[in-house]
N, CA, C and O of each residue as an XYZ file, in Angstrom:
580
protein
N      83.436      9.650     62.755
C      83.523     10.703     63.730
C      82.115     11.145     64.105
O      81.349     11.785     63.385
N      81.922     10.768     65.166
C      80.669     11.249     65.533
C      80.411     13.115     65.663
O      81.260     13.913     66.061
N      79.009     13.443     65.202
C      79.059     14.949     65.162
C      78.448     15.615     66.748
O      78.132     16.796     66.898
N      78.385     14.622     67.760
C      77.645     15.315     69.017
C      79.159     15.729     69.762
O      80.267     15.209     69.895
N      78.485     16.972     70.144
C      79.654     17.981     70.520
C      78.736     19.032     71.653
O      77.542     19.290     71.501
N      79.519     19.501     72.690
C      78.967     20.511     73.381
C      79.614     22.155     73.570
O      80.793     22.295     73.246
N      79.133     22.935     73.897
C      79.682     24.163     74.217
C      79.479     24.316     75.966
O      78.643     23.920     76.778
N      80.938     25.246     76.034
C      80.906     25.766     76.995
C      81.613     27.053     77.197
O      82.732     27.222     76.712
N      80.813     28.270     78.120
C      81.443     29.552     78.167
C      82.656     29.222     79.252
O      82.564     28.380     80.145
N      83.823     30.068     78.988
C      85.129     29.819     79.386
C      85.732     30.500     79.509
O      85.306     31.430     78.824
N      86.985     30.913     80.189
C      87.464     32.166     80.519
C      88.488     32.629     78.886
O      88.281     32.109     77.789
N      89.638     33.790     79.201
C      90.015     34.139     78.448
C      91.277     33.223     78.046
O      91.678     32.969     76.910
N      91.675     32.894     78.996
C      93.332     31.767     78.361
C      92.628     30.204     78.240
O      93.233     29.459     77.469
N      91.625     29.721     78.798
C      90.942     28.630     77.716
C      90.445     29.048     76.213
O      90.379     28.148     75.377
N      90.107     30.339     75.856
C      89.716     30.519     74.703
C      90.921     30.375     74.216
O      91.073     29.320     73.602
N      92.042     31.225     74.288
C      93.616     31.018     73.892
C      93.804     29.669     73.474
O      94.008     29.381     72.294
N      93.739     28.783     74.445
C      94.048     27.213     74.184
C      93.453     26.824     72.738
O      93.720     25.904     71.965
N      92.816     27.568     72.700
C      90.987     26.707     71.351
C      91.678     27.326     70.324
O      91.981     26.640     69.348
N      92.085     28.891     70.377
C      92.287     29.618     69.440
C      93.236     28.794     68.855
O      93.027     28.305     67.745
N      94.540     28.527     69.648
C      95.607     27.813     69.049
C      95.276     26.338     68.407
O      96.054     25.606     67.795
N      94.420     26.202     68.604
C      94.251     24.656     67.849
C      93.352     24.910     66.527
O      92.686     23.983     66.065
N      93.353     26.290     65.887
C      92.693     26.528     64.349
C      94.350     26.794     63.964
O      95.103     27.309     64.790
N      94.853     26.336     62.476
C      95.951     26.660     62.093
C      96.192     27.834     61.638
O      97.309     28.347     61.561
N      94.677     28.548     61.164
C      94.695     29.872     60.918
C      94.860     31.309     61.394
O      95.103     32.478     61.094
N      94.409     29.967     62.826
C      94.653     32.215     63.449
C      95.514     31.581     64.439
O      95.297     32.197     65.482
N      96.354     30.697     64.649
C      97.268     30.252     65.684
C      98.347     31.439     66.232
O      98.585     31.896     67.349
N      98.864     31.698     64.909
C     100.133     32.865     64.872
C      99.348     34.185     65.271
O      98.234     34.593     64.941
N     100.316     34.697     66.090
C      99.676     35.915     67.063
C      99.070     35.924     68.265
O      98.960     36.935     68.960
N      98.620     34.718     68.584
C      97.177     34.858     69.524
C      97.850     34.756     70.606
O      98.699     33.869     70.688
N      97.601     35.710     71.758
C      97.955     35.740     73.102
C      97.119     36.553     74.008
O      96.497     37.565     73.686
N      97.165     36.049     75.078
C      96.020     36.613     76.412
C      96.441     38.492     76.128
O      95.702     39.461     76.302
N      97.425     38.465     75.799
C      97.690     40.202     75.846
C      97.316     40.821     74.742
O      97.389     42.041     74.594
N      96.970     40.166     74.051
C      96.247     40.430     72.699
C      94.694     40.480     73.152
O      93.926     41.437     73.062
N      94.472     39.333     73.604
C      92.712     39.926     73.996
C      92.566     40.669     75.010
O      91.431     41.140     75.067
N      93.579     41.124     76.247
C      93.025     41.766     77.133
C      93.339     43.475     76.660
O      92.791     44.463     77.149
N      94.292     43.455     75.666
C      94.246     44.882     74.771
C      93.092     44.960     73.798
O      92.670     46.077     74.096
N      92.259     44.506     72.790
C      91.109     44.473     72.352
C      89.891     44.101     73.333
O      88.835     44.734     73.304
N      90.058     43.323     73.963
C      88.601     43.599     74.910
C      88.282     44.414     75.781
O      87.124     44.826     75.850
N      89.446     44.901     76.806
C      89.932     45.816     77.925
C      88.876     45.610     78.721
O      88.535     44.428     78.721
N      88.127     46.419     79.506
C      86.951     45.874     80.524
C      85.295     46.028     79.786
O      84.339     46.580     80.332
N      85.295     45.390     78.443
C      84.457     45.104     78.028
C      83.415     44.127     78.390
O      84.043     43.100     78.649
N      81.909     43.856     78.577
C      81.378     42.471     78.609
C      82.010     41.271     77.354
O      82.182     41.673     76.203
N      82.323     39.777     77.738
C      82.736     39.294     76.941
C      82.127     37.864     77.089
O      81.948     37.461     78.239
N      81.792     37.058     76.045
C      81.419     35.839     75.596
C      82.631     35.303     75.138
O      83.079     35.669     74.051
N      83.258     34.425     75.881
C      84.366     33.285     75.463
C      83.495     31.525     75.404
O      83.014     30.923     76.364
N      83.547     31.065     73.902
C      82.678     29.674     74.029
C      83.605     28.754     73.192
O      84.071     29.107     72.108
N      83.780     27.852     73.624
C      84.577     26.943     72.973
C      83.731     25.382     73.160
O      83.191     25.022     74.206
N      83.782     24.492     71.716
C      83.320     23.320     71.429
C      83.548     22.691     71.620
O      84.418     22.462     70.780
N      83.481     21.381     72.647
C      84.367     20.161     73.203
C      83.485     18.898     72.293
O      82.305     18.730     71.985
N      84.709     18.187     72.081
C      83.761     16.440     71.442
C      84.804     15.855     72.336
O      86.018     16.001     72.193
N      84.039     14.997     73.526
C      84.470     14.155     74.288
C      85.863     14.911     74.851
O      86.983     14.458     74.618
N      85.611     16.161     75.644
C      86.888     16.592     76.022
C      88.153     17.283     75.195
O      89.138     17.927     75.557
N      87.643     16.833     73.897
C      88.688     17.656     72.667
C      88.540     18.777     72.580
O      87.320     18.852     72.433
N      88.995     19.967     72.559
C      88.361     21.273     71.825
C      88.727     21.000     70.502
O      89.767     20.472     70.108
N      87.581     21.493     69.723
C      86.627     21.525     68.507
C      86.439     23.010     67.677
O      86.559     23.241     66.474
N      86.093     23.933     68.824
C      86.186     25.439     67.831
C      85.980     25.957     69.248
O      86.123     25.471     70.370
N      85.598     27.107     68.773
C      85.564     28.379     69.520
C      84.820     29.771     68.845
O      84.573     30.118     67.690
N      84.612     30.337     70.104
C      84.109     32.191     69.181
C      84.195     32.717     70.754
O      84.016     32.247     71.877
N      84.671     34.281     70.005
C      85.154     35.498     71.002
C      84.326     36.586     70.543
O      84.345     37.182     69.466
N      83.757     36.700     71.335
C      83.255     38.545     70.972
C      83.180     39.419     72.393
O      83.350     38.819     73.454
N      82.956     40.654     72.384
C      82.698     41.275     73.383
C      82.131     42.787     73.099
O      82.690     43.444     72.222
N      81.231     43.248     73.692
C      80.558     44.297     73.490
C      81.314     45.689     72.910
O      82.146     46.326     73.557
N      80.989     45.923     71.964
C      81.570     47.941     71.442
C      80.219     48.822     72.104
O      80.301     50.040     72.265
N      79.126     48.138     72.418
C      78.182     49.429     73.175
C      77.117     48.673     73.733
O      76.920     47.534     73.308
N      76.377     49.172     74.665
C      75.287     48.524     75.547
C      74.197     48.249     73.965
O      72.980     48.207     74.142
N      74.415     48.184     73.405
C      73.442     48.253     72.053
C      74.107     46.718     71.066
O      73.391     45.859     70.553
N      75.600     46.760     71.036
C      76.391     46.304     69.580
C      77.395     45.314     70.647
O      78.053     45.523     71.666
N      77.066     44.048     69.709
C      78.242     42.585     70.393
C      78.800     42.301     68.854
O      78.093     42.102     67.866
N      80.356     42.335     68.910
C      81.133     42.091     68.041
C      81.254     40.542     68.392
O      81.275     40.007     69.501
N      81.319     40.051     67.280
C      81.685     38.939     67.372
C      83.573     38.789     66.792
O      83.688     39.006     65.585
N      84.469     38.570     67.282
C      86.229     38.831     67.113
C      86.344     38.047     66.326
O      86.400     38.338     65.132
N      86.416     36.751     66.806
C      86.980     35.583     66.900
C      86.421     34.315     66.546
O      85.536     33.836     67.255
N      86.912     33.611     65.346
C      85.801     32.067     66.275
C      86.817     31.187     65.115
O      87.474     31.931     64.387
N      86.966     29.942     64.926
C      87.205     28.800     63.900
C      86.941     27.687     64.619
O      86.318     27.678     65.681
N      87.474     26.591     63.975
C      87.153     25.524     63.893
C      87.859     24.487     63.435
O      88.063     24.424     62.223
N      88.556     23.108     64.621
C      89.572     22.354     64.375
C      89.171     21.922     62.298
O      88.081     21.513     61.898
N      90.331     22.174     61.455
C      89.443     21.378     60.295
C      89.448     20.269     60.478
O      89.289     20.240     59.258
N      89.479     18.829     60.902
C      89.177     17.765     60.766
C      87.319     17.492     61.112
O      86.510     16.600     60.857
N      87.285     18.903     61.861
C      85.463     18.943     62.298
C      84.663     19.619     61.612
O      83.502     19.242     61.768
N      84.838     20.790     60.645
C      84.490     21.783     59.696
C      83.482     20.759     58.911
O      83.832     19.661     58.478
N      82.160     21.319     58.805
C      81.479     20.823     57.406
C      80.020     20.140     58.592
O      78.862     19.870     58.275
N      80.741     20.035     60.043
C      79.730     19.408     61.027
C      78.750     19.816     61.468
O      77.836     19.088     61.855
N      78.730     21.615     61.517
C      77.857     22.469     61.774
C      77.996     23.279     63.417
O      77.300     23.972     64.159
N      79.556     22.586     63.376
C      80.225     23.799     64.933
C      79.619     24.656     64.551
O      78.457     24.959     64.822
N      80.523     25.257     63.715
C      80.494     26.733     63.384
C      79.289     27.663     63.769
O      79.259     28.819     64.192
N      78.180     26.636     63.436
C      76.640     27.153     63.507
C      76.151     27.445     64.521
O      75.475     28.411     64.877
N      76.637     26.262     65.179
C      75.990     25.902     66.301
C      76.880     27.277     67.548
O      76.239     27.735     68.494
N      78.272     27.688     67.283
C      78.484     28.131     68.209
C      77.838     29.559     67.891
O      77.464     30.295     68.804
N      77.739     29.871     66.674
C      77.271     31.296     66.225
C      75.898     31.639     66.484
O      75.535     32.796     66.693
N      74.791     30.198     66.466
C      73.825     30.522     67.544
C      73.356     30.781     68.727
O      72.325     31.374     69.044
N      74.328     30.210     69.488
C      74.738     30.209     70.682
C      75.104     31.553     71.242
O      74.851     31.949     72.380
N      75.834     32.303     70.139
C      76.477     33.309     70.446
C      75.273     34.768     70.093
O      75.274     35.937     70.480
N      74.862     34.418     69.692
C      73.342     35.255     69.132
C      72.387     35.051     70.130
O      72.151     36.184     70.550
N      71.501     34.015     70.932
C      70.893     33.778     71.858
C      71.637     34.372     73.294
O      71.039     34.705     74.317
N      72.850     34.397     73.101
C      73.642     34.672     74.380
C      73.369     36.843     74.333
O      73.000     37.648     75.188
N      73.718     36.950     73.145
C      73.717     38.485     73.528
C      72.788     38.914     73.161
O      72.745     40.143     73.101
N      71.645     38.164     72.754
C      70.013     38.811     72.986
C      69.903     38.746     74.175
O      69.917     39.850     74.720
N      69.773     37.703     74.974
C      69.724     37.526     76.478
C      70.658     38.753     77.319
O      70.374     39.101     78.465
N      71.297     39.072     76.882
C      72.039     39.907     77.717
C      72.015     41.297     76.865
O      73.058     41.947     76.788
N      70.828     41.751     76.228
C      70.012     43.323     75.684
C      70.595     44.108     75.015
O      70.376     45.319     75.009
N      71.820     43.239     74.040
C      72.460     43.256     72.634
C      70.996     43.397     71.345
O      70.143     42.598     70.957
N      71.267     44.609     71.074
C      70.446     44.919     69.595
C      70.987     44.480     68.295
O      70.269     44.288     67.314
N      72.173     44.337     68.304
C      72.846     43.864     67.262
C      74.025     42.721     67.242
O      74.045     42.071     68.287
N      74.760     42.437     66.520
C      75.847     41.606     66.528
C      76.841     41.977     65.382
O      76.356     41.424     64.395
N      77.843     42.546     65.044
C      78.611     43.348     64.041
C      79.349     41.804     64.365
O      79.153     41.192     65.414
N      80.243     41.307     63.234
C      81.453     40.665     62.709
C      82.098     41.167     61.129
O      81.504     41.592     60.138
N      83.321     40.958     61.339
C      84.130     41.425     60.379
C      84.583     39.880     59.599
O      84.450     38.803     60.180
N      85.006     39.986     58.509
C      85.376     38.891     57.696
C      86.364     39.210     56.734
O      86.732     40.384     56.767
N      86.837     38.556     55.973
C      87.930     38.598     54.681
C      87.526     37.346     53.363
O      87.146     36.186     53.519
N      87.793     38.142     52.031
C      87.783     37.495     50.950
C      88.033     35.751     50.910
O      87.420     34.969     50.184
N      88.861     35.485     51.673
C      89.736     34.756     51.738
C      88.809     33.344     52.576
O      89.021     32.138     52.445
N      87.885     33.959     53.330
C      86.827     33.183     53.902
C      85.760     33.236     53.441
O      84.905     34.065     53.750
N      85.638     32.284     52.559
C      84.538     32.213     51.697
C      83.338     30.967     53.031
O      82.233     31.496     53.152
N      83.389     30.335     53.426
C      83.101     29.813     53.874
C      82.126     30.383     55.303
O      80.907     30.255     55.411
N      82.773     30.829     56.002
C      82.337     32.095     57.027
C      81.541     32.980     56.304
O      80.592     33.401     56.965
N      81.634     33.509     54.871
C      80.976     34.390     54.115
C      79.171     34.143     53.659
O      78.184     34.827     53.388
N      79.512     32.904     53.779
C      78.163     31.978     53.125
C      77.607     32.183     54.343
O      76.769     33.053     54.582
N      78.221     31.100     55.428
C      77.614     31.148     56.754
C      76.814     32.638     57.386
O      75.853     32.412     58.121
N      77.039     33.588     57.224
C      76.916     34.836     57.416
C      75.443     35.602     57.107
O      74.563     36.304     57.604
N      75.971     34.766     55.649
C      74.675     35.137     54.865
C      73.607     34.396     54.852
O      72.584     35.068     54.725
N      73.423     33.151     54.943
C      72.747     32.530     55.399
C      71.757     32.492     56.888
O      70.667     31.920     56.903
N      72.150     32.968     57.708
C      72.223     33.835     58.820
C      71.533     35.039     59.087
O      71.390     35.592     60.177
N      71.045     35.451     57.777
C      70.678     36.915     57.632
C      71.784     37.781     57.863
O      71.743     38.851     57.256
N      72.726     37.576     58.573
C      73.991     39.293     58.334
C      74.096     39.824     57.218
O      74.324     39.185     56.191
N      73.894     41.464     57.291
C      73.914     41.986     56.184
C      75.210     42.705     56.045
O      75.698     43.365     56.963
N      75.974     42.502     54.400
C      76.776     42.994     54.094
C      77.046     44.743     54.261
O      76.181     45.566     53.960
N      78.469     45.121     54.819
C      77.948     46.771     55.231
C      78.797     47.250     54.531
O      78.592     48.359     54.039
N      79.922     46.603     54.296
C      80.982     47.133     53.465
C      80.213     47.260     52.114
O      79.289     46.504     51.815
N      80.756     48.475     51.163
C      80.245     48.210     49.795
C      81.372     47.570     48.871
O      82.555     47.902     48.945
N      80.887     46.646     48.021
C      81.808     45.571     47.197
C      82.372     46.443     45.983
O      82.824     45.907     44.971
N      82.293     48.272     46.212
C      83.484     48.530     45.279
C      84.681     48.900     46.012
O      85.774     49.197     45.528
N      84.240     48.832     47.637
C      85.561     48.878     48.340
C      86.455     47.620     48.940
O      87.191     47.683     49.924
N      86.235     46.586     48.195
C      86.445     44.644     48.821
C      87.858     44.683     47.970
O      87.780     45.135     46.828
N      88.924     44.316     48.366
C      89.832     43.518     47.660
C      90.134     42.489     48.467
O      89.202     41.967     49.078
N      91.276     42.058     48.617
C      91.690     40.570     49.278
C      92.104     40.778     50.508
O      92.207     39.796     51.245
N      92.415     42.017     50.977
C      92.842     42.445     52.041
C      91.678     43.315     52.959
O      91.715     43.684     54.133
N      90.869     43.440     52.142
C      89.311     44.389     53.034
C      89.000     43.479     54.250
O      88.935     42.256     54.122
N      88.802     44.132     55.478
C      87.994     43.458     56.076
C      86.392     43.999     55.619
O      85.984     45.085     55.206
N      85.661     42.590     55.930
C      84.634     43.428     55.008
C      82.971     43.382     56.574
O      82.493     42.279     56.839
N      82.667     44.087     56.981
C      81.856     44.479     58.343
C      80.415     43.721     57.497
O      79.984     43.799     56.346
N      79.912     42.870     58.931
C      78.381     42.238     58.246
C      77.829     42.896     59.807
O      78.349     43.283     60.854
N      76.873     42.794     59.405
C      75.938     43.450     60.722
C      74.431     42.425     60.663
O      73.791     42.245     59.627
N      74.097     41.875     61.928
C      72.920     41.520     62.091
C      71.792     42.289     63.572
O      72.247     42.617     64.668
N      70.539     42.388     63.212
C      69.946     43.000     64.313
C      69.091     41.602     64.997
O      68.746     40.562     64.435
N      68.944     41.968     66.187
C      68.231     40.721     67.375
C      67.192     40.968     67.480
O      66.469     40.297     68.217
């Protein structure tokens, strides 16, 4: 499997399409779901194509002329381990510096250990404190631009 892959920004029911092709966050996901969490927010929709396949994805959209949440993002697993993930999360960091984002807030769970590393690696700093983490915490990382 070759690892060359591209991104492209995309509207909100192509992100839908991407979303549904992670097995994890498949259940639930609908355009009325993001247009109730984003509402007339600025928004970054990017999804990963290899040769026309979608590959992953990431959703975020602004909480203040200051702060870009990042929502959303996975990654088909047969491609995981390739460095999507990275690649779209840089992408997504260069995108809302460019557009006079001071920060980037994402939320995470126990359960994603993987995203957790990535994070940290990354510099995001943990905001939640780890005597309030169980399996169900979402747990808030914050990075500044």
């Amino acid at each position: 499997m070759s690892s060359r892959f591209s991104l492209k920004p995309v509207s909100l029911s192509e992100c839908l399409t991407a979303q549904r092709c992670i097995p994890e966050l498949a259940t639930g996901a609908s355009l009325a779901r993001y247009e109730r969490k984003i509402a007339a927010a600025p928004f970054l929709a990017l999804v990963a194509y290899q040769q026309h396949h979608i590959i992953g994805f990431k959703l975020g959209f602004a909480l203040s002329p200051q702060c870009f949440y990042s929502w959303l993002g996975g990654v088909v697993p047969s491609y995981r381990s390739q460095g999507v993930a990275k690649t779209l999360l840089q992408y997504q960091e260069r995108w809302a510096k460019a557009h006079g984002y001071q920060e980037i807030q994402v939320k995470s769970m126990l359960c994603f250990s993987a995203m957790r590393a990535m994070l940290a690696k990354y510099q995001y700093l943990q905001l939640t404190a780890n005597s309030q983490i169980d399996a169900d915490t979402k747990i808030i990382f914050s990075k500044l631009l």
